[in-house]
N, CA, C and O atoms as a Tinker XYZ file with bonds, in Angstrom:
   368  protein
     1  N      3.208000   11.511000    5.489000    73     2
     2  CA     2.793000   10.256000    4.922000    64     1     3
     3  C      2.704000    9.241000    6.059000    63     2     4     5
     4  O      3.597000    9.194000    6.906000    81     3
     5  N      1.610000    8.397000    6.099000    73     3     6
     6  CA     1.550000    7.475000    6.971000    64     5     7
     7  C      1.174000    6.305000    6.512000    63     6     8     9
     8  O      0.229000    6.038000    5.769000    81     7
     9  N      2.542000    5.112000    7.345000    73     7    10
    10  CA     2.134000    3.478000    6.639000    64     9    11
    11  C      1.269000    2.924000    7.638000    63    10    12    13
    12  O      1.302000    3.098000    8.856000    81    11
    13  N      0.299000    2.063000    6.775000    73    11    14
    14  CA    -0.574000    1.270000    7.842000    64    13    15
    15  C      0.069000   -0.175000    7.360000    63    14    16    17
    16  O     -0.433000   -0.332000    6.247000    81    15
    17  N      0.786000   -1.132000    7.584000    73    15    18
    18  CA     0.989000   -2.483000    7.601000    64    17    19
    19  C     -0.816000   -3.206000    7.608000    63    18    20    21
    20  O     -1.559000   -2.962000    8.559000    81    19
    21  N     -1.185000   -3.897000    6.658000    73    19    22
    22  CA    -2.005000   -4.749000    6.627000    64    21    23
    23  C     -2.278000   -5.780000    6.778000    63    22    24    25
    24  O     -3.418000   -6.032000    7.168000    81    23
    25  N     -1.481000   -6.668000    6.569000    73    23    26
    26  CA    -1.207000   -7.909000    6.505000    64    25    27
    27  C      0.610000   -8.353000    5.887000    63    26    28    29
    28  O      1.147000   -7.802000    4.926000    81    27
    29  N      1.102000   -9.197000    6.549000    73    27    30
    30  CA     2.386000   -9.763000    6.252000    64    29    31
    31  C      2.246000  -10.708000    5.152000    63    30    32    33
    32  O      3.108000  -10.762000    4.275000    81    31
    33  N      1.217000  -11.457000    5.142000    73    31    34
    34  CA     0.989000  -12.231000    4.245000    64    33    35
    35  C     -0.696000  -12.538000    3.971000    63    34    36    37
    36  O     -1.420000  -12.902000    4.898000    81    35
    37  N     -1.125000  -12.371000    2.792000    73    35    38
    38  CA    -2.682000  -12.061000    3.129000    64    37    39
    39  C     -3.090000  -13.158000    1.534000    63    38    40    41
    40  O     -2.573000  -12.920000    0.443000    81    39
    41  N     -3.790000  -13.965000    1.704000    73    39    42
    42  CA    -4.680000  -14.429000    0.975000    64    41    43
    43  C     -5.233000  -13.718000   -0.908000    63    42    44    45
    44  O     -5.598000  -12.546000   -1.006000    81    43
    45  N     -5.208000  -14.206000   -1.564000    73    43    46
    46  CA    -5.938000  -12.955000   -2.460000    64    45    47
    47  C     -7.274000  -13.043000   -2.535000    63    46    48    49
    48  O     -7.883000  -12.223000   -3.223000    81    47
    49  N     -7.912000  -13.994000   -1.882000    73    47    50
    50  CA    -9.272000  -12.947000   -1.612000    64    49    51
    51  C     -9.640000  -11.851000   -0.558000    63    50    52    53
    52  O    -10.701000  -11.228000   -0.586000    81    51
    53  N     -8.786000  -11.703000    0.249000    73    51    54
    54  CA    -8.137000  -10.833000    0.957000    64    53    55
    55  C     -8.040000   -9.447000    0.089000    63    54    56    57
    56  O     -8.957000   -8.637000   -0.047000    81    55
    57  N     -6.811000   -9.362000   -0.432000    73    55    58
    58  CA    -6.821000   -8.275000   -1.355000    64    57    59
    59  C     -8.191000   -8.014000   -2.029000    63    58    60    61
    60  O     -8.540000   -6.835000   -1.973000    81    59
    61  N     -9.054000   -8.874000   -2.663000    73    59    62
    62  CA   -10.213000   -9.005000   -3.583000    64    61    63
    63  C    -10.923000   -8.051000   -2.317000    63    62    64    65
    64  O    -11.782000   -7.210000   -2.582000    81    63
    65  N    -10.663000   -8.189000   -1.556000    73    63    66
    66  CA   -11.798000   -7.301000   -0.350000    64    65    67
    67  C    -11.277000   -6.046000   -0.275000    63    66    68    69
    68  O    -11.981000   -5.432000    0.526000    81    67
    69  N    -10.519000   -5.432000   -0.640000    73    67    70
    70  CA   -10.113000   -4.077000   -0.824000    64    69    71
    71  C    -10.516000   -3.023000   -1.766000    63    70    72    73
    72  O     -9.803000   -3.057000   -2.769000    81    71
    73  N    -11.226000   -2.289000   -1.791000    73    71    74
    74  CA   -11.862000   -1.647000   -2.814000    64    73    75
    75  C    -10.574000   -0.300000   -3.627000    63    74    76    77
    76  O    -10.670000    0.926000   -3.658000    81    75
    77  N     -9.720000   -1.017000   -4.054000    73    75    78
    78  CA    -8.396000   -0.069000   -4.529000    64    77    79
    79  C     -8.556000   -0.832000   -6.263000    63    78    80    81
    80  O     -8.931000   -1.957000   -6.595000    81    79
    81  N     -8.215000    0.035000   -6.866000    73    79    82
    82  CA    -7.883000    0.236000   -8.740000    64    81    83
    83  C     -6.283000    0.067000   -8.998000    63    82    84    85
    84  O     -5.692000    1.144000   -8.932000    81    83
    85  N     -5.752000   -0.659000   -9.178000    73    83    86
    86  CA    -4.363000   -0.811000   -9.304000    64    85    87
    87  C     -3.711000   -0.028000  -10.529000    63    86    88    89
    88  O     -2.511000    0.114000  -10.763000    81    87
    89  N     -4.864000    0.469000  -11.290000    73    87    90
    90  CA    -4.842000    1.267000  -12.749000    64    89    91
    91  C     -4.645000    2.671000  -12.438000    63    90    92    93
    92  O     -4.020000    3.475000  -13.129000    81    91
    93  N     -5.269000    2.908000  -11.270000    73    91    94
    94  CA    -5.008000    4.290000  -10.956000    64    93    95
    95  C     -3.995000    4.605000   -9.825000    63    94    96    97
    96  O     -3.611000    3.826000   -8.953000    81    95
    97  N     -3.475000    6.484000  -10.092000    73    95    98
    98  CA    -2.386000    6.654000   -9.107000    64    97    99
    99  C     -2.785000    7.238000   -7.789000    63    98   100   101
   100  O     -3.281000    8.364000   -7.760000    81    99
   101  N     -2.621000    6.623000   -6.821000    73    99   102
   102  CA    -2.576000    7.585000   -5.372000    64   101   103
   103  C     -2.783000    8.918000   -4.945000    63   102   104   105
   104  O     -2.224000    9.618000   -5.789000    81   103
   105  N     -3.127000    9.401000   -4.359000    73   103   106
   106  CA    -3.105000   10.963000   -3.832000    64   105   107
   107  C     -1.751000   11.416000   -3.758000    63   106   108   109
   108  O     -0.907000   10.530000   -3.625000    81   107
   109  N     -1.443000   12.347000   -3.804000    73   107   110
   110  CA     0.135000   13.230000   -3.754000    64   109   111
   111  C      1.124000   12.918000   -4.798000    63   110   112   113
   112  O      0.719000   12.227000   -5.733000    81   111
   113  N      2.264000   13.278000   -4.803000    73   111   114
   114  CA     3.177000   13.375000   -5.510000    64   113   115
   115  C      4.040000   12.077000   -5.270000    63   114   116   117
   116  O      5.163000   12.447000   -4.927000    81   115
   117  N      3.971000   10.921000   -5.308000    73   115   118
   118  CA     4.670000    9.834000   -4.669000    64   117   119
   119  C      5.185000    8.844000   -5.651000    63   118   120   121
   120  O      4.210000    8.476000   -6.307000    81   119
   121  N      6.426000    8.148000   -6.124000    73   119   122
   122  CA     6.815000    7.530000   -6.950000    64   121   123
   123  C      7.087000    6.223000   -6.286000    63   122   124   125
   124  O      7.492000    5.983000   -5.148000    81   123
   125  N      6.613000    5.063000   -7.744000    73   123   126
   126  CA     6.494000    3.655000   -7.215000    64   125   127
   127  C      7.955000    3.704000   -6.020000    63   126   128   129
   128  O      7.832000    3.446000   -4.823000    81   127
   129  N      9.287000    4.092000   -6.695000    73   127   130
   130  CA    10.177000    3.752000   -5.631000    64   129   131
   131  C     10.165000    4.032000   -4.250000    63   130   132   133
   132  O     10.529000    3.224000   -3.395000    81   131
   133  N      9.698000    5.308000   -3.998000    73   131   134
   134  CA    10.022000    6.317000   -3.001000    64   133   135
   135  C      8.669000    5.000000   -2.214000    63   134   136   137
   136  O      9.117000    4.181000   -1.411000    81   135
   137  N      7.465000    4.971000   -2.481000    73   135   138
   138  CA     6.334000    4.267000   -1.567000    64   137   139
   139  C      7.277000    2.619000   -1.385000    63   138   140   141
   140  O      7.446000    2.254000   -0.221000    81   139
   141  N      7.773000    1.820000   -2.374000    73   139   142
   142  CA     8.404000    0.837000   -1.883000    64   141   143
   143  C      9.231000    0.863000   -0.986000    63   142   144   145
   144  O      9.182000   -0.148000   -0.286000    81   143
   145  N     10.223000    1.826000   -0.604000    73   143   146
   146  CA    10.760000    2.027000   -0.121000    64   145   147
   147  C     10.536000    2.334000    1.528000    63   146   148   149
   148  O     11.087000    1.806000    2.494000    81   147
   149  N      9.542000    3.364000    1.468000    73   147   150
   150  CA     8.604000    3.739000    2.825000    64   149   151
   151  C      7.782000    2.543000    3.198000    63   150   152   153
   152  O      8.161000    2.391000    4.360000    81   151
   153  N      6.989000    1.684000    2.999000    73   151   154
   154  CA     6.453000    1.099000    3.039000    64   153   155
   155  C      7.803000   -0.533000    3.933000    63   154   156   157
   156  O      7.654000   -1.280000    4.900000    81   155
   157  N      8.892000   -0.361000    2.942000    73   155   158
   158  CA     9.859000   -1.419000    3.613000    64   157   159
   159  C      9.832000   -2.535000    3.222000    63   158   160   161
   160  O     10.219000   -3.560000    3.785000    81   159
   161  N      9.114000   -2.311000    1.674000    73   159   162
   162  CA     9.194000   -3.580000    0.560000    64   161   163
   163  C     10.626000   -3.679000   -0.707000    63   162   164   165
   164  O     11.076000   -2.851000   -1.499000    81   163
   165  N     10.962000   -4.997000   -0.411000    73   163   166
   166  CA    12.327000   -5.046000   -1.300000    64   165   167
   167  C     11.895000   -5.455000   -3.304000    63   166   168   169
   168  O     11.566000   -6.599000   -3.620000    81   167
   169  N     12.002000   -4.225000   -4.450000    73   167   170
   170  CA    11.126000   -4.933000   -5.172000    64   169   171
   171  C     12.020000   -6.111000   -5.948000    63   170   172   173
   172  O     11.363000   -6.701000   -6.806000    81   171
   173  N     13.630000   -6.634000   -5.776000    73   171   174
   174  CA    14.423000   -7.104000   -6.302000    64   173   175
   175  C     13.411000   -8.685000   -5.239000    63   174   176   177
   176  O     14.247000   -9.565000   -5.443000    81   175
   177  N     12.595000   -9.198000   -4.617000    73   175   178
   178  CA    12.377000  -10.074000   -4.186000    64   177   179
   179  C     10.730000  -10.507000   -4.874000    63   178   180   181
   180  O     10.252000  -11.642000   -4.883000    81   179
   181  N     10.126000   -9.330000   -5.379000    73   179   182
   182  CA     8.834000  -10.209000   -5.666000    64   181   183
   183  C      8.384000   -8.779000   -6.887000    63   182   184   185
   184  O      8.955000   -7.842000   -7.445000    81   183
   185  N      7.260000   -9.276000   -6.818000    73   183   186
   186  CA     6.361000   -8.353000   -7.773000    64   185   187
   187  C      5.617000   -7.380000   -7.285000    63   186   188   189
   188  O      4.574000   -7.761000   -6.754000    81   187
   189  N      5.869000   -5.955000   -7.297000    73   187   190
   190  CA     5.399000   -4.840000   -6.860000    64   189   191
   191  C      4.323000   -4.361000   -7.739000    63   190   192   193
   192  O      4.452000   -4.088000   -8.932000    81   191
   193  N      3.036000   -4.271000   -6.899000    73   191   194
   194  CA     1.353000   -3.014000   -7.513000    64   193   195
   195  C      1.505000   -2.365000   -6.505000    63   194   196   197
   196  O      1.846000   -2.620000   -5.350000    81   195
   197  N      1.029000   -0.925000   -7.408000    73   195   198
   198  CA     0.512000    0.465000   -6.139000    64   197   199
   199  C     -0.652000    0.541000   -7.083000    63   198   200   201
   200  O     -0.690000    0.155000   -8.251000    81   199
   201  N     -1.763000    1.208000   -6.242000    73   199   202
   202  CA    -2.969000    1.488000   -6.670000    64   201   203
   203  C     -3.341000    2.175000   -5.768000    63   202   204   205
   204  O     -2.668000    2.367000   -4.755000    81   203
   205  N     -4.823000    2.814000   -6.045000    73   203   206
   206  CA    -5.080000    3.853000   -4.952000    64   205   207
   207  C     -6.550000    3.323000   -5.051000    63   206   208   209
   208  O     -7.221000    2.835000   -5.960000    81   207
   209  N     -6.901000    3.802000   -2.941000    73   207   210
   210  CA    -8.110000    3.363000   -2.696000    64   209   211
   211  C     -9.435000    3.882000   -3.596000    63   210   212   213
   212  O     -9.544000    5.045000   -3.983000    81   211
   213  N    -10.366000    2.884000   -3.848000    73   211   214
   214  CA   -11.556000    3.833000   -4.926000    64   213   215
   215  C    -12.478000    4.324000   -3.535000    63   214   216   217
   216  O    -13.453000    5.006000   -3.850000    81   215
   217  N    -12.324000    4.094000   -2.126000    73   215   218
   218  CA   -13.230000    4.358000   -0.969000    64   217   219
   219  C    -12.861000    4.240000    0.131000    63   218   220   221
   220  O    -12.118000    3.290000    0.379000    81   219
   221  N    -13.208000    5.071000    1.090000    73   219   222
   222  CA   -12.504000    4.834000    2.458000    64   221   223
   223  C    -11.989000    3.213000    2.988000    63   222   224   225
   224  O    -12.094000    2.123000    2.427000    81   223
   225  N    -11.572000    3.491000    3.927000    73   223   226
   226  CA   -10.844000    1.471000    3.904000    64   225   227
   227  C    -10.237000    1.658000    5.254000    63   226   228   229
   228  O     -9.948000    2.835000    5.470000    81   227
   229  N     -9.970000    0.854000    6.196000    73   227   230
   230  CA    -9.569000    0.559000    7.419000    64   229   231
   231  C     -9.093000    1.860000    7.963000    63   230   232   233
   232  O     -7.884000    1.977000    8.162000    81   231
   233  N     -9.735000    2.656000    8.175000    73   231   234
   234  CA    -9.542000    4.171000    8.672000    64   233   235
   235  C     -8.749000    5.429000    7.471000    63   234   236   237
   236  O     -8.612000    6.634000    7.683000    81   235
   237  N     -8.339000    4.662000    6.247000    73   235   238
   238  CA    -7.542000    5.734000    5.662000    64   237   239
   239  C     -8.749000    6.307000    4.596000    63   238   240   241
   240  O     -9.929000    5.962000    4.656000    81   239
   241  N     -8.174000    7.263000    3.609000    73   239   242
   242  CA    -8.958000    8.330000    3.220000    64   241   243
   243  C     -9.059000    7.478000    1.497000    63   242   244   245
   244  O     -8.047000    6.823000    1.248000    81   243
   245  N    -10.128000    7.462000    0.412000    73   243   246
   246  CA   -10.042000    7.140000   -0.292000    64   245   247
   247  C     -8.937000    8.396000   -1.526000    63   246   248   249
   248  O     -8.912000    9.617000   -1.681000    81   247
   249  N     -8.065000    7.023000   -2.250000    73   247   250
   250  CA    -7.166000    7.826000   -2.716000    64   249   251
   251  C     -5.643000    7.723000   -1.805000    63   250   252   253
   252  O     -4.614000    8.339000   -2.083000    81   251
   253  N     -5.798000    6.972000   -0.905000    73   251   254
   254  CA    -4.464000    6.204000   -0.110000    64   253   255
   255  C     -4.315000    5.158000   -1.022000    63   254   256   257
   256  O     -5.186000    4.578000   -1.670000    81   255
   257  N     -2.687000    4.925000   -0.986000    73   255   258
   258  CA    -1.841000    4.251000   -2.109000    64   257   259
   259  C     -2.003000    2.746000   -1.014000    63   258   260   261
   260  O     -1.872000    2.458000    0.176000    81   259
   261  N     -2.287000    2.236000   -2.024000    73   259   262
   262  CA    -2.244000    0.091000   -1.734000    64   261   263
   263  C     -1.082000   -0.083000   -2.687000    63   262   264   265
   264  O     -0.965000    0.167000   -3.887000    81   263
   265  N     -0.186000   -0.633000   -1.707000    73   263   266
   266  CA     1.007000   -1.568000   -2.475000    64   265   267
   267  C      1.240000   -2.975000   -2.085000    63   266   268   269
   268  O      1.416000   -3.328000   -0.919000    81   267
   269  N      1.235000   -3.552000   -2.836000    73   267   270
   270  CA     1.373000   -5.189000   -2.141000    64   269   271
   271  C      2.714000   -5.289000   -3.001000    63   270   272   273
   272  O      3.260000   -4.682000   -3.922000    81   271
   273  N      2.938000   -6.410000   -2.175000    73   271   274
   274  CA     4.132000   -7.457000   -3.088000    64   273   275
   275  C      3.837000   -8.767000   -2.478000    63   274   276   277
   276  O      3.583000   -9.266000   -1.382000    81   275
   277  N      3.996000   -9.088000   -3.739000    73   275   278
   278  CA     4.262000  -11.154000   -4.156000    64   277   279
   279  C      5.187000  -11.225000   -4.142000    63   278   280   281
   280  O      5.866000  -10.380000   -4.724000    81   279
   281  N      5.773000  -12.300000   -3.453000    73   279   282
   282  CA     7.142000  -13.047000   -3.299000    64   281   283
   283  C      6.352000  -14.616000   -3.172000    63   282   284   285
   284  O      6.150000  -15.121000   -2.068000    81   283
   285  N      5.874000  -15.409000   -4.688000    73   283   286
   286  CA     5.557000  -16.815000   -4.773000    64   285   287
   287  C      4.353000  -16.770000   -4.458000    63   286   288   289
   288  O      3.612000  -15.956000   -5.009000    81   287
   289  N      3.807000  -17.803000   -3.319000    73   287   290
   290  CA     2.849000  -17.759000   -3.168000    64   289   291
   291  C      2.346000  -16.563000   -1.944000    63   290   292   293
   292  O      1.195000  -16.385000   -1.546000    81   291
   293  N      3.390000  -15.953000   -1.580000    73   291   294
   294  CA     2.913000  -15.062000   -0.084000    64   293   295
   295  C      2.778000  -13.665000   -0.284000    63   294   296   297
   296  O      3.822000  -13.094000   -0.598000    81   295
   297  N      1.734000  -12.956000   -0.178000    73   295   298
   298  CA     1.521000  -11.196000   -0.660000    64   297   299
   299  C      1.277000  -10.713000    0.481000    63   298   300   301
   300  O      0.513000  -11.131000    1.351000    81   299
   301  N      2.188000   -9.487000    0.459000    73   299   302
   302  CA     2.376000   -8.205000    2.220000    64   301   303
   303  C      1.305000   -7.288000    1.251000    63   302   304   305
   304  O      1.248000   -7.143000    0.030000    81   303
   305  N      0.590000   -6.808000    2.228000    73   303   306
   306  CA     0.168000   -5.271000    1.964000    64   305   307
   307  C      0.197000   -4.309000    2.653000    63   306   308   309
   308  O      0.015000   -4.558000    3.845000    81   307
   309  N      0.394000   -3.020000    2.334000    73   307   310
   310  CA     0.478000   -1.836000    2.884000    64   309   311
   311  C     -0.233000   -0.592000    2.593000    63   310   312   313
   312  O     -0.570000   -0.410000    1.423000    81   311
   313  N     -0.436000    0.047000    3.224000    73   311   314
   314  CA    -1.712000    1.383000    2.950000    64   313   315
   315  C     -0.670000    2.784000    3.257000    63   314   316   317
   316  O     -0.136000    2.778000    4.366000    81   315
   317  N     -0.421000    3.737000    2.521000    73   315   318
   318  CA     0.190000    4.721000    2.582000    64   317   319
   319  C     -0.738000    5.655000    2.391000    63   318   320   321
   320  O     -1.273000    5.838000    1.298000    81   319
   321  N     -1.083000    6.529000    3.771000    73   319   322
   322  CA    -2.012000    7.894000    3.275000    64   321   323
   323  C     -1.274000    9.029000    2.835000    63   322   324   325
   324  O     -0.846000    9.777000    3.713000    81   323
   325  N     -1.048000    9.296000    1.663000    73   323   326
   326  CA    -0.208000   10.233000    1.394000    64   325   327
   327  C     -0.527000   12.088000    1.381000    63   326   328   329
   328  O      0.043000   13.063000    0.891000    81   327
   329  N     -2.010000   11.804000    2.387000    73   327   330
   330  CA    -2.210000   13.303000    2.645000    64   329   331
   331  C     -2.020000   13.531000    4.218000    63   330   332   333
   332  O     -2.242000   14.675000    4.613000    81   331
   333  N     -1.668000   12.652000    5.080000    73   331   334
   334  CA    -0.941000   13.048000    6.196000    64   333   335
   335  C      0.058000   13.163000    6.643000    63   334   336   337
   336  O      0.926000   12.379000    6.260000    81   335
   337  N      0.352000   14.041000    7.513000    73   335   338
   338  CA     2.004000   14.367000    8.070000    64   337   339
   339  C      2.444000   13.482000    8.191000    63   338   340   341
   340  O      1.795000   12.439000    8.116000    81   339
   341  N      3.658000   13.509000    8.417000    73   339   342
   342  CA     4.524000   12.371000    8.414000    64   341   343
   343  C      5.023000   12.323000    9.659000    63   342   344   345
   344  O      5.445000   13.278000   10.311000    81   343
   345  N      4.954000   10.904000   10.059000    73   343   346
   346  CA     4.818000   10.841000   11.694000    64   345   347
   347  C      5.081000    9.485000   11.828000    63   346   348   349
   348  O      4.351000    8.542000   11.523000    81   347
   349  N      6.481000    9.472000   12.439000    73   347   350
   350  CA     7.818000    8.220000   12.634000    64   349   351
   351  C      6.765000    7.119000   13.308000    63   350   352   353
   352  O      6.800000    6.012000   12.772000    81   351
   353  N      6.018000    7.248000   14.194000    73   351   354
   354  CA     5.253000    6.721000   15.262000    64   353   355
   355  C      4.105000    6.038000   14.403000    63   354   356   357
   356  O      3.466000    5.246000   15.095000    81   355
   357  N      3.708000    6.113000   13.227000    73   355   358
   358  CA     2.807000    5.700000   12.598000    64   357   359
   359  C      3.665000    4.976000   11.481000    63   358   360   361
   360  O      3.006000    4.367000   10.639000    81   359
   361  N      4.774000    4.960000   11.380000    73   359   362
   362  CA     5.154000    4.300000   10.589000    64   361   363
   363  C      5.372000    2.729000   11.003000    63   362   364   365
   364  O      5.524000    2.307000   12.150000    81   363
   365  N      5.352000    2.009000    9.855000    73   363   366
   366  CA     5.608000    0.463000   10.406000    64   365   367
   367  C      7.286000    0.182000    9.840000    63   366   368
   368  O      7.842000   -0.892000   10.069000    81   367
């Protein structure tokens, strides 16, 4: 599994530029906790979505998990490809 960090704090038309379905689930076997967790989002601080890409997107494969969190007005996002090895060095 590999995290791509997107933004620390990103705009929502920002997000609006992401072509991900928040309705649908990710590639692989991956549970909301286990990706909050990898990813290095706390969900006791804001409001957690996972969704999966509907199309390729900043190098990952469509069907990579988008998780953001809101904490007020400020949203992190993160890109988890959950069909590649898992590789410490790619993690954020």
């Amino acid at each position: 599994m590999r995290v791509v960090r997107f933004a620390e704090s990103c705009a929502p038309e920002k997000i609006d530029a992401i072509p991900v379905d928040f309705r649908a689930d990710p590639d692989g076997s991956w549970e909301f906790e286990s990706l909050a967790e990898r990813v290095g989002f706390d969900i006791r601080w804001g409001q957690m979505s996972v969704g999966a890409l509907t199309a390729p997107y900043a190098g990952l494969p469509e069907g990579a998990a988008v998780v953001t969190l809101r904490t007020g007005s400020v949203c992190s996002v993160a890109f988890v490809d959950c069909t590649a090895q898992d590789d410490m060095r790619a993690c954020a």
